[in-house]
N, C-alpha and C positions, 0 to 999 in steps of 0.2 A: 636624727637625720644628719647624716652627712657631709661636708659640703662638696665640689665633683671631684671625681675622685680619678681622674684623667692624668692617664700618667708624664704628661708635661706639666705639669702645675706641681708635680711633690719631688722632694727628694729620692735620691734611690734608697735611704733608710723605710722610708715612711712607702717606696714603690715596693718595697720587699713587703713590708705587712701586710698591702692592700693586695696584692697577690696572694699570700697565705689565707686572707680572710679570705677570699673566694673561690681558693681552693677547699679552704673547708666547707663553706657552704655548697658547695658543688659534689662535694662526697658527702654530706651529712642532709639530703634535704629534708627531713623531716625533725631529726635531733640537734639540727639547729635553731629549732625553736624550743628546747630543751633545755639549751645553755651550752651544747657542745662548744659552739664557737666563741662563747663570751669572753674568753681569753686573749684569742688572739682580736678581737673588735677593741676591747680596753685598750691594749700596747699601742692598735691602729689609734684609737683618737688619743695616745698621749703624745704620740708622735705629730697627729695634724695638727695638736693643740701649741705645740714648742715649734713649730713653723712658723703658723700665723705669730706668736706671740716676737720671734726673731722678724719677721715682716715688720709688724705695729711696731716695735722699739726701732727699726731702720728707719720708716717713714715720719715717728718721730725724731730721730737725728734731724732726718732731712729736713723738715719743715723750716726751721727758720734758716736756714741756709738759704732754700727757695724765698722766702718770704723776703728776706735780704736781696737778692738779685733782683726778684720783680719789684721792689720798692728804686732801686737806682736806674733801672732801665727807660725809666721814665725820665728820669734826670734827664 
């Protein structure tokens, strides 16, 4: 499963695949449960996978920078 797959949430690298993949599946409905499409599905999740993982290393930066502001704002 996926996660959504809405094209405000991805890049246009990764908005280019998730079009390909449903263009395939939309000309293949039955040999896509054959494997026709399992090509362009692979590329699609190696793409969502290097997203998320550029996110999680961002919001890791960020943590202790926030963690730092909210500890002096008390001050």
């Amino acid at each position: 499963m996926h996660s959504d797959l809405s094209p405000h949430l991805h890049s246009d690298e990764c908005n280019a695949l998730i079009a390909a993949l449903k263009q395939c599946h939309a000309e293949n409905p039955f040999k896509k449960f054959l494997g026709v499409c399992t090509a362009a599905d692979r590329e699609m999740t190696k793409c969502l996978r290097r997203e998320r993982e550029r996110k999680r290393q961002l919001n890791k930066d960020k943590g202790p920078i926030k963690k730092k502001d909210s500890t002096t704002v008390g001050l």
